[in-house]
N, C-alpha and C positions, 0 to 999 in steps of 0.2 A: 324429641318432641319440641317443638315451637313452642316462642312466646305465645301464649294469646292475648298479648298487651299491646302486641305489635301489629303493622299493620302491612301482606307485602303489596307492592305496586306491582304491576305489568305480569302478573302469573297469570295462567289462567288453565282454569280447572277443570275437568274432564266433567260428563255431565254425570251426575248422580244414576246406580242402575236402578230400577224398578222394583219396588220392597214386596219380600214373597209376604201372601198373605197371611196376618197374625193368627196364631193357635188360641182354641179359646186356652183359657188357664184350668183344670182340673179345682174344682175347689176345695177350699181349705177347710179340713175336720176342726182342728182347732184353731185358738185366738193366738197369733204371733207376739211376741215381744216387741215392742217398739225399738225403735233403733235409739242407743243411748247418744246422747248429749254431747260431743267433743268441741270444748270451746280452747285455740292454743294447745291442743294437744293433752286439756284435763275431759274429766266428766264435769258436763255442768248442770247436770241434773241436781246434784244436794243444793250446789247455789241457788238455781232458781227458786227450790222448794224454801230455803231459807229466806230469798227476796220477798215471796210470796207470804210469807207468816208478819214478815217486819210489817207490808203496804197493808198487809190484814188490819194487824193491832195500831198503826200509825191510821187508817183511814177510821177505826172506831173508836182512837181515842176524839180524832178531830172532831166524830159526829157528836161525840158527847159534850167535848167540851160547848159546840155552838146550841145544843141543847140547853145547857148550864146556862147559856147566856139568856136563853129565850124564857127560862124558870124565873130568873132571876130580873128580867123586865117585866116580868107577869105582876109578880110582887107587888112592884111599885106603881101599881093602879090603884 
């Protein structure tokens, strides 16, 4: 198999044949599993979901704290 990083010069390629026409697909009875995560050759699915709870509880701490601020300039009127 070739690079495809590469690039060649002076080939030249036969022309593409004519695509037979697509079959519809039969449909599907049930809901398929998604296809898992392979990040470097792990599952990245626990990561993300772990990313996902840190940006959760990091973006609600932030909201509260600029809340706090807003409580607390109220006050001093």
């Amino acid at each position: 198999m070739a690079d495809p990083t590469t690039t060649e010069t002076g080939a030249v390629s036969a022309p593409a044949a004519p695509a037979a026409p697509a079959a519809v697909p039969a449909p599907e009875t049930g809901r398929a599993k998604p296809a898992k995560t392979i990040d470097a050759g792990k599952q990245a699915n626990r990561r993300i979901g772990v990313r996902l709870v840190i940006y959760t509880v990091a973006t609600h701490a932030f909201a509260g704290f600029i809340l706090l601020l807003f409580e607390l300039g109220n006050r001093n009127k």
